[in-house]
N, CA, C and O of each residue as an XYZ file, in Angstrom:
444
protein
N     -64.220     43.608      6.606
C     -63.230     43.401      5.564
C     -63.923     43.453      4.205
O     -64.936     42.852      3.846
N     -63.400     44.032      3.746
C     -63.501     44.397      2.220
C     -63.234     43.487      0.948
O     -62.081     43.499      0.518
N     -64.044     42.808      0.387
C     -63.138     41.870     -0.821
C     -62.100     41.806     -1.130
O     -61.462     40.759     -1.021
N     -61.448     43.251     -1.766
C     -60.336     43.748     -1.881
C     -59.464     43.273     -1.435
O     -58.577     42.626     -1.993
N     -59.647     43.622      0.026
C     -58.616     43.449      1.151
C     -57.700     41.881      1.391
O     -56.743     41.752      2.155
N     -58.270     40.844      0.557
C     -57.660     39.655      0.182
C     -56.897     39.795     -0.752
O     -56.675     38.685     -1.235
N     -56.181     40.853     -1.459
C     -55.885     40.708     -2.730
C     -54.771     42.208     -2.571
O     -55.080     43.256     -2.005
N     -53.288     41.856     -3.337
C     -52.745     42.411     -3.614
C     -52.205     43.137     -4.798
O     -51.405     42.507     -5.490
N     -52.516     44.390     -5.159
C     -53.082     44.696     -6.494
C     -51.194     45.848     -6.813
O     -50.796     46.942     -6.412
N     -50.705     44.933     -7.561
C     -49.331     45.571     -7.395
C     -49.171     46.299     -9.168
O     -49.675     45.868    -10.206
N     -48.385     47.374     -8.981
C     -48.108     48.083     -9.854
C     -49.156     49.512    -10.034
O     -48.910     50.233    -11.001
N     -49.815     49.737     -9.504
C     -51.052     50.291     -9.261
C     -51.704     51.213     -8.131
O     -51.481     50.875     -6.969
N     -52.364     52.167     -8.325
C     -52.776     52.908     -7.114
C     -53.681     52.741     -6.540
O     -53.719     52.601     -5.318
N     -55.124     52.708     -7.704
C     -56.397     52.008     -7.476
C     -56.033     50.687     -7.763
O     -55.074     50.122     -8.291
N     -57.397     50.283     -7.108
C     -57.829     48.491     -6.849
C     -58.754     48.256     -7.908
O     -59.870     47.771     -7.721
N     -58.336     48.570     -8.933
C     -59.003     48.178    -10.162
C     -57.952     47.267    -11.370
O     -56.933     47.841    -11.755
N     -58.220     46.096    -11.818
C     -57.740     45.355    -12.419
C     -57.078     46.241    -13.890
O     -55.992     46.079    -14.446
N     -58.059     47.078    -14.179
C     -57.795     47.570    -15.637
C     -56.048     48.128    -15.542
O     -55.249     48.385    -16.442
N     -55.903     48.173    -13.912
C     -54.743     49.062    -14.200
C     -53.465     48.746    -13.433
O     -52.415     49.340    -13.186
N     -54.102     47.333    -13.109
C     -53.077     46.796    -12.275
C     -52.072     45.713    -13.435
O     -52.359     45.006    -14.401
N     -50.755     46.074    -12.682
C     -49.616     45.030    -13.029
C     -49.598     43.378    -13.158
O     -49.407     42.571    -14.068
N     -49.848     43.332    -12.000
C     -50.198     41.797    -11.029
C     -51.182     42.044     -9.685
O     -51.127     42.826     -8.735
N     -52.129     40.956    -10.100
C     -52.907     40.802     -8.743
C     -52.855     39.429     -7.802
O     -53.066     38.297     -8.237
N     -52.547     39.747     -6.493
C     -51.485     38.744     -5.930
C     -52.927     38.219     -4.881
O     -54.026     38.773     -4.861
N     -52.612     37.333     -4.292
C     -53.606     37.037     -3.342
C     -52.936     37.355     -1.740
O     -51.847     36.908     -1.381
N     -53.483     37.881     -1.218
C     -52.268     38.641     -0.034
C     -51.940     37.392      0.884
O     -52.706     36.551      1.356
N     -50.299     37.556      1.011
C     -49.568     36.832      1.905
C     -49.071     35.217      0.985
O     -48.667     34.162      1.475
N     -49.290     35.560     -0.375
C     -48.544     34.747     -1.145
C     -48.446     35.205     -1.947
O     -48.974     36.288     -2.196
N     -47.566     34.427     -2.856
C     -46.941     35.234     -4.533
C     -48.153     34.438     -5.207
O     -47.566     33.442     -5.630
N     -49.052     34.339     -5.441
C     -49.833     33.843     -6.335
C     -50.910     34.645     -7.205
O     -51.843     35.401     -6.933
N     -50.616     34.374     -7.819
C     -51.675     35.122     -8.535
C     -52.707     34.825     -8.959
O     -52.880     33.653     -9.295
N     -53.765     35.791     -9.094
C     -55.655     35.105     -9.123
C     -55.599     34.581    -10.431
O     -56.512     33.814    -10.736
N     -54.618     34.854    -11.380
C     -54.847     34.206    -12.763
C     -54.763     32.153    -12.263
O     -55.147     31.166    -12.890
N     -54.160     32.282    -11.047
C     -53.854     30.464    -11.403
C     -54.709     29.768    -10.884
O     -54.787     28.551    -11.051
N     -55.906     30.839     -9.777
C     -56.795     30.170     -9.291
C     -57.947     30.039    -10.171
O     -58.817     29.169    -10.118
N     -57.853     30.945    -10.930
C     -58.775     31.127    -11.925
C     -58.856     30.300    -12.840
O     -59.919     29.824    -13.238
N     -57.722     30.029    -13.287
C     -57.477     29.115    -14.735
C     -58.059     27.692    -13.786
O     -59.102     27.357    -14.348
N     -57.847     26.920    -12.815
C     -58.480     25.989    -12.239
C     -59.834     26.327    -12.476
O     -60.647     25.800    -13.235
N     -59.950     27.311    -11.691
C     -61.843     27.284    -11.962
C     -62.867     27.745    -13.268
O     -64.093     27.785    -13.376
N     -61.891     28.027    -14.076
C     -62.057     27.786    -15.594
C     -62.311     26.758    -16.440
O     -63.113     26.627    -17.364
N     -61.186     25.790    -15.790
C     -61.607     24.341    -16.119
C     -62.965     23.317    -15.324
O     -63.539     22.276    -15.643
N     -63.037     24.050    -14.432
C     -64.083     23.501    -14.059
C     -63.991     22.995    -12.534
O     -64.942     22.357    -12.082
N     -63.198     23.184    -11.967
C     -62.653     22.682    -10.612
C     -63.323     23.519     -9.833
O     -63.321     24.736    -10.020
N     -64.245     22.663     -8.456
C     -64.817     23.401     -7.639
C     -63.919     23.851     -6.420
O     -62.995     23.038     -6.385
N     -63.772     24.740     -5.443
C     -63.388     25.518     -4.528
C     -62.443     24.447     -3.779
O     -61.269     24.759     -3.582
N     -62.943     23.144     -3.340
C     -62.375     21.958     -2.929
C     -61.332     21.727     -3.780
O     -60.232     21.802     -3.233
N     -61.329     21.532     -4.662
C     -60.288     20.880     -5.759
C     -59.346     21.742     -5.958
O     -58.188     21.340     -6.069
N     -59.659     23.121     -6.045
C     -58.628     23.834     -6.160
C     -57.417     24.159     -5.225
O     -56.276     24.616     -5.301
N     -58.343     23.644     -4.256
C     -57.760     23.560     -2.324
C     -56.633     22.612     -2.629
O     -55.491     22.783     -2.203
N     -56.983     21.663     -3.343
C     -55.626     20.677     -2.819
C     -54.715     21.055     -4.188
O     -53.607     20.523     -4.115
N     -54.890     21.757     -5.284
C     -53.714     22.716     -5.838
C     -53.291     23.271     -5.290
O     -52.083     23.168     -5.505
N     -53.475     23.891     -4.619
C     -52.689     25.097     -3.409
C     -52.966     24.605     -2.108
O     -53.971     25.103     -1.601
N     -52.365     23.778     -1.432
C     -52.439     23.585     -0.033
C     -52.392     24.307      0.838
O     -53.101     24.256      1.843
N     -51.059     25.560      0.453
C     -50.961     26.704      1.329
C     -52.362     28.015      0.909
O     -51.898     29.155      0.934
N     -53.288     27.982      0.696
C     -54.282     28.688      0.423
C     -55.556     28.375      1.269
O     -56.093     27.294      1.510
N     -55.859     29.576      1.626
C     -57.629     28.518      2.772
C     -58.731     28.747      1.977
O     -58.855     29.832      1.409
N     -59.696     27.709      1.839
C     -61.064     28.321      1.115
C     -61.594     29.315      0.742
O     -62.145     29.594     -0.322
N     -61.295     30.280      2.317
C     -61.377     31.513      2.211
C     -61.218     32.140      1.404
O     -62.095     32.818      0.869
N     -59.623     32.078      0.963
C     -59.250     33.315     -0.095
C     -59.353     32.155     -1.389
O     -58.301     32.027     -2.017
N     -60.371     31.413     -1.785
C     -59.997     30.668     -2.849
C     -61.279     31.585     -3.319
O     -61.234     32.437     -4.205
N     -62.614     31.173     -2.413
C     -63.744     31.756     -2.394
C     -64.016     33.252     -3.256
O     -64.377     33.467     -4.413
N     -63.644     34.202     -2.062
C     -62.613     35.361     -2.093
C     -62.729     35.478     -3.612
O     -63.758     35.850     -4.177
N     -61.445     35.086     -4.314
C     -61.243     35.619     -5.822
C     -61.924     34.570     -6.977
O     -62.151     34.784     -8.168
N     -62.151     33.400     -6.188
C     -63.769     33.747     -7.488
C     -64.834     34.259     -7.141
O     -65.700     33.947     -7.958
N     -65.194     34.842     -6.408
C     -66.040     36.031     -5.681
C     -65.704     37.146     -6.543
O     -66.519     37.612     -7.338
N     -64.435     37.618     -6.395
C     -64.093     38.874     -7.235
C     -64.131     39.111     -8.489
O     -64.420     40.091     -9.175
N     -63.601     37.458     -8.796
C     -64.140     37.704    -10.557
C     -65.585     37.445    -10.923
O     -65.807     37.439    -12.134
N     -66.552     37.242    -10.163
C     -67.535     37.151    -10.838
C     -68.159     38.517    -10.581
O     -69.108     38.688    -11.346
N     -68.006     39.262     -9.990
C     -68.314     40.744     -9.089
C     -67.680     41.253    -10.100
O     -68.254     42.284    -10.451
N     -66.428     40.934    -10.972
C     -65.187     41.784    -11.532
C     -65.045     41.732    -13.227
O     -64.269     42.243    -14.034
N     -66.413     40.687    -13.334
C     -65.648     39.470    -14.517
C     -65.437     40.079    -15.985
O     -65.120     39.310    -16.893
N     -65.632     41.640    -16.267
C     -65.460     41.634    -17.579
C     -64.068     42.151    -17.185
O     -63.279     41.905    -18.098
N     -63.465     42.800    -16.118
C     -61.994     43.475    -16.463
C     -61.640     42.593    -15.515
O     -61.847     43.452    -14.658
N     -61.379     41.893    -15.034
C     -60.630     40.399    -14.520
C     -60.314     39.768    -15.981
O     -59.170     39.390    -16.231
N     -61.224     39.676    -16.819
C     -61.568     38.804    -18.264
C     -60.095     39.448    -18.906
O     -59.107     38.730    -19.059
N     -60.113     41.178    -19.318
C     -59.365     41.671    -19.623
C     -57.997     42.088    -19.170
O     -57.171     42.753    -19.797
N     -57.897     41.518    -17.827
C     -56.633     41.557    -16.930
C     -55.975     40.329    -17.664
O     -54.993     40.382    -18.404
N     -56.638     39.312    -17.347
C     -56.405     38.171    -17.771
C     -56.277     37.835    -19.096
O     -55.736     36.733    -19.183
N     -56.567     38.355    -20.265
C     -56.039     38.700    -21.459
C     -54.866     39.161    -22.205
O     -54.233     38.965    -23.243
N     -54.904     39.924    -21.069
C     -53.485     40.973    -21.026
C     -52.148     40.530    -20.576
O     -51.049     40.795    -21.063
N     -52.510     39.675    -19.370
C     -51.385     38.447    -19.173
C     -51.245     37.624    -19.997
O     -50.080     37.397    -20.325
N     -51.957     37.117    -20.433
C     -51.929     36.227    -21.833
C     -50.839     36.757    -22.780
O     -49.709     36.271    -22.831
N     -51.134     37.472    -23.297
C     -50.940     38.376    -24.308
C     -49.024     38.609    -23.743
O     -48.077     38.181    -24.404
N     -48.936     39.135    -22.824
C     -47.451     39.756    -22.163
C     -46.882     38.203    -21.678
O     -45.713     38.303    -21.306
N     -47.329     36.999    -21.599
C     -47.083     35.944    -21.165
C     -46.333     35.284    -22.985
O     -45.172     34.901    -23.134
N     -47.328     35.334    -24.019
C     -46.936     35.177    -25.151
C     -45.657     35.896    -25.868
O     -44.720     35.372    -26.470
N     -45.850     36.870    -25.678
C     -44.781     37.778    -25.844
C     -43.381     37.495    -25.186
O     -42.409     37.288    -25.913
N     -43.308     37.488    -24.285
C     -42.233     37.386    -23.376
C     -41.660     35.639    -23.661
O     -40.466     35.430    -23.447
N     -42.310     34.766    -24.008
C     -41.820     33.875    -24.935
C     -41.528     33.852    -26.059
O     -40.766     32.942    -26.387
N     -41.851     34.529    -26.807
C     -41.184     34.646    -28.818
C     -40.366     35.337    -28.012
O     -39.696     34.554    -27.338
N     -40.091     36.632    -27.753
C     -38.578     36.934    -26.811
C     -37.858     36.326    -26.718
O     -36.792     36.382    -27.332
N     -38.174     35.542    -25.931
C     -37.249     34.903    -24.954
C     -36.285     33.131    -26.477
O     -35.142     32.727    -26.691
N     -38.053     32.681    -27.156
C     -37.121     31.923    -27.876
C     -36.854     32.298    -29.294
O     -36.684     31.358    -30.071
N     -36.782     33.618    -29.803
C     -36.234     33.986    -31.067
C     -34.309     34.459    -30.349
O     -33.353     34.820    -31.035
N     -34.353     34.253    -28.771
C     -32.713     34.280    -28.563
C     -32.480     33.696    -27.135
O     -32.264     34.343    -26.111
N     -32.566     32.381    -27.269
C     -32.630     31.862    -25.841
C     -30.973     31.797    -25.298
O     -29.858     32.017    -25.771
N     -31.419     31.465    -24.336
C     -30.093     31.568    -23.565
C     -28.920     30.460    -23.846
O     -29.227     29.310    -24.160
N     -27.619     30.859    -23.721
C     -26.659     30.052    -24.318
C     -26.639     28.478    -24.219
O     -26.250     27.733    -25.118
N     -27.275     27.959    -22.579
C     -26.941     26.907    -22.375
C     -28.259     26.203    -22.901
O     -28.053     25.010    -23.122
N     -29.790     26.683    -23.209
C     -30.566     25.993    -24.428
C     -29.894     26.340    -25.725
O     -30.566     25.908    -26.662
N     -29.013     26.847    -26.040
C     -28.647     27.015    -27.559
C     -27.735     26.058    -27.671
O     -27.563     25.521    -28.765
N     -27.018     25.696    -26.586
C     -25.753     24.334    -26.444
C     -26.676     23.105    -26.591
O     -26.374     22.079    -27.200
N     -27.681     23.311    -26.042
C     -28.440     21.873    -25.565
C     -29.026     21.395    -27.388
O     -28.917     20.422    -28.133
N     -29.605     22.654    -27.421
C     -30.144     22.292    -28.837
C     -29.244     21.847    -30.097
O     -29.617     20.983    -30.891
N     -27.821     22.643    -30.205
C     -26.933     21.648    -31.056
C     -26.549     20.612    -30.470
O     -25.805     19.901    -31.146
N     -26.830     20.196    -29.262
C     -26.264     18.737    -28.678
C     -27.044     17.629    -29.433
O     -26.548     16.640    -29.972
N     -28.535     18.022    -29.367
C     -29.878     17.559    -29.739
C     -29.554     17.353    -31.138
O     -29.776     16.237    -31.608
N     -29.028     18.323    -31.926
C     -29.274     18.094    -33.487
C     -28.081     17.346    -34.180
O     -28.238     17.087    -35.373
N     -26.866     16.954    -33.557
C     -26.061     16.094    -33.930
C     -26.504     14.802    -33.453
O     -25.870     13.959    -34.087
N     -27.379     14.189    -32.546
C     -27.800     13.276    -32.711
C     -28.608     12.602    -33.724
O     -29.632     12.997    -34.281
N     -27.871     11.368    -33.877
C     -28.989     10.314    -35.265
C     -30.177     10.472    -34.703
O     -31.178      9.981    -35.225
């Protein structure tokens, strides 16, 4: 088995981050950005285990394995979500949806 082969690289043909959509960890919707951001902060392989219960060491291992094998365009994958993560919020609150726009004049007639 192949590193790779833990990892679901969607939107994409090659298994290269630069050009992928989302990279999923196979057989869940998760994505290596959330295991990552744990082990960013500093959380060892254990700790991250009991964030994700449904996850085995294995594939925790696995994709910080990949990003350190991966780490300048993992770095830039992960940027890029950032970036489309930011975005997709000023979106979302320069016209939010009716029932936060109700909530918020509910909010502002209060003393």
């Amino acid at each position: 088995m192949q590193l790779e082969d833990y990892f679901d690289f969607l939107g994409s043909d090659a298994r290269e981050p630069q050009s992928s959509d989302a990279i999923r960890i196979k057989g869940h919707r998760i994505g290596i950005e959330h295991v990552l951001s744990y082990y960013h902060e500093g959380y060892n392989p254990d700790e991250i285990a009991k964030e994700f219960p449904g996850l085995s060491l294995e594939k925790i291992y696995a994709t910080i394995t990949y990003y350190l094998r991966h780490q300048a365009e993992v770095d830039a994958y992960l940027a890029r979500l950032r970036e489309r993560y930011e975005r997709e919020y000023e979106e979302w609150a320069a016209d939010p949806p009716p029932l936060v726009q109700r909530l918020r004049a509910i909010q502002e007639q209060r003393p």
